[in-house]
C-alpha positions in Angstrom: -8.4 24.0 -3.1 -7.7 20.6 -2.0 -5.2 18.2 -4.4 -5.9 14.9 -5.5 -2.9 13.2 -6.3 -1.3 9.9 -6.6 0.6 10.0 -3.3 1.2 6.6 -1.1 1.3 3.1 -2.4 0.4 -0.1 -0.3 1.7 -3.4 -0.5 0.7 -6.8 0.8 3.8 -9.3 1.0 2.6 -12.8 1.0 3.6 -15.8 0.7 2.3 -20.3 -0.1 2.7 -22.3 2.6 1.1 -25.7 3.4 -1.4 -24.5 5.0 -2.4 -21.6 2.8 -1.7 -18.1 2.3 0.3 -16.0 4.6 0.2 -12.0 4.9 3.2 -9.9 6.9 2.1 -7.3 9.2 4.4 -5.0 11.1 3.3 -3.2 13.9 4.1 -0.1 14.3 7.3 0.7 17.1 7.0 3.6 19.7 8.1 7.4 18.5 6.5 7.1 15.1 3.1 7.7 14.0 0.0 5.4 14.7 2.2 3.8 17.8 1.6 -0.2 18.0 -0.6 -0.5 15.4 -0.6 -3.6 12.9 -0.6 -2.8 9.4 0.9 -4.1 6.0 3.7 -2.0 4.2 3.0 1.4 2.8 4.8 4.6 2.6 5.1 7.7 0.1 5.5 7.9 -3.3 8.6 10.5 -3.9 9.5 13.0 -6.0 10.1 11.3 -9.7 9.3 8.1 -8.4 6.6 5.6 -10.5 3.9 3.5 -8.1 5.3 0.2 -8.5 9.2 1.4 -7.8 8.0 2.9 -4.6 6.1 -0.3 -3.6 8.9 -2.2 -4.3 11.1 0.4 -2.4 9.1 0.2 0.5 9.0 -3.5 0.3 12.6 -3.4 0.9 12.7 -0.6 3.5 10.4 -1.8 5.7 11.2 -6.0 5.2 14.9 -6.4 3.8 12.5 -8.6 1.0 12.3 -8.6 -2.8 9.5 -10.2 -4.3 9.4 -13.4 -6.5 6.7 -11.4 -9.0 5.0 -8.4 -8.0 1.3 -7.7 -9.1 -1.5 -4.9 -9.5 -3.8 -5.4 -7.4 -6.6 -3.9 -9.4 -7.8 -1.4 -7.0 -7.1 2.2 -5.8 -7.7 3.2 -2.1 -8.1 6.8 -1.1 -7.1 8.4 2.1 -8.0 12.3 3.0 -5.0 14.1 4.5 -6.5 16.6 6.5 -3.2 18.7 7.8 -2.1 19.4 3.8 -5.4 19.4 2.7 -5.3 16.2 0.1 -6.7 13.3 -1.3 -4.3 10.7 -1.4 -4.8 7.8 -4.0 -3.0 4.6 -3.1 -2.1 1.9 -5.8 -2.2 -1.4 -4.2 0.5 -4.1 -5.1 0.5 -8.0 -4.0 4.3 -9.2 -3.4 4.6 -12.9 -3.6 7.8 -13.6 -1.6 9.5 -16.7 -0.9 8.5 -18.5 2.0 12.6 -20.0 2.7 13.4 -16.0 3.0 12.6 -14.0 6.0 12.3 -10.9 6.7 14.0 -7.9 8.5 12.6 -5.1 10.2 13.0 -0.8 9.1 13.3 1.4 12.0 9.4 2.0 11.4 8.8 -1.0 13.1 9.3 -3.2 16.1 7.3 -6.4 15.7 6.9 -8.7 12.2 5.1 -11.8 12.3 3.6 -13.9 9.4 -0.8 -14.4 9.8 -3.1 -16.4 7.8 -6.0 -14.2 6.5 -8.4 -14.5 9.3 -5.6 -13.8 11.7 -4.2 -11.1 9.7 -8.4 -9.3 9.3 -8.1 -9.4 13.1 -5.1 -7.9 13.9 -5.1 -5.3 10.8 -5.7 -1.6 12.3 -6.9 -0.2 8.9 -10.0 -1.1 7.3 -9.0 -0.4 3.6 -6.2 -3.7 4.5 -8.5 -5.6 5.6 -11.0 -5.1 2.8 -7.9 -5.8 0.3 -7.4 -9.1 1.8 -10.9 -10.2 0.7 -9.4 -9.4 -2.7 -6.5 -11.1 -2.6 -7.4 -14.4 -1.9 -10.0 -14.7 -4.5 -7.2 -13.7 -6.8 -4.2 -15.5 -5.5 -5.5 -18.4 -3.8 -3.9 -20.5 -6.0 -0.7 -19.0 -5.5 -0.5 -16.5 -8.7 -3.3 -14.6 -10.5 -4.6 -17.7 -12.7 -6.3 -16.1 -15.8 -5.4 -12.7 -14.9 -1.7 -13.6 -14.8 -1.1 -11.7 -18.1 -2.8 -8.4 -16.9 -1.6 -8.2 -12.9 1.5 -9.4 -13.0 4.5 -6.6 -13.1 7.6 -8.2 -12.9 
């Protein structure tokens, strides 16, 4: 029978600057999985872990960064893993970093660079990133959640 479970998390770091809002993407180094593909951060939830300390987990893993707030994005992806049989649900968090820190690479990764949106849409191998993106700057275009503040923010 195949499990639904609450199983990865993805998060977008972004950050102000002058000319608007910036996402990271990492692409994906040689010897993993999904070999020079762009993506945003994501990884497994583990054993005894909550959503939102694996996001911020990963966030550290794969970017050396801690974010200034960290926020719900209000939406759940989904993901089928065919080789264990699963549906993978996938909270989505928004990590506002500071743009005077930068980041550092995991091992996961080979390449970092900081996009705009539109740049980011293009380069972005998974459609369910690139869809959240659309989100994400109707919501944080002003540089925080506005009127939603109280209800998306986490810490």
């Amino acid at each position: 029978m195949t499990e639904i479970r609450v199983a990865v998390v993805d998060v977008y770091p972004v950050r102000t600057t002058a000319s608007g809002l910036e996402l990271l993407v990492l692409r994906r180094a040689a010897g993993g999985r999904c070999p020079g593909s762009w993506e945003t951060v994501h990884g497994h939830i583990e054993s005894g872990e909550q959503p939102t300390e694996a996001a911020l987990r990963e966030l550290r893993e794969e970017t050396g960064l801690a974010p200034m707030k960290l926020y719900n994005l209000s939406r759940v992806e989904s993901f089928y893993l065919h080789r264990r049989d699963e549906i993978a649900l996938i909270p989505v968090f928004v990590a506002l970093i500071d743009p005077d820190v930068e980041p550092t690479l995991g091992t996961e990764h080979d390449v970092l660079a900081w996009l705009s949106f539109p740049d980011a849409t293009a380069r972005l191998a998974w459609p369910r990133e690139r869809r959240a993106l659309e989100d994400i700057a109707v919501l944080f275009g002003g540089g925080d959640a506005g009127p939603l503040e109280d209800v998306l923010r986490i810490c």
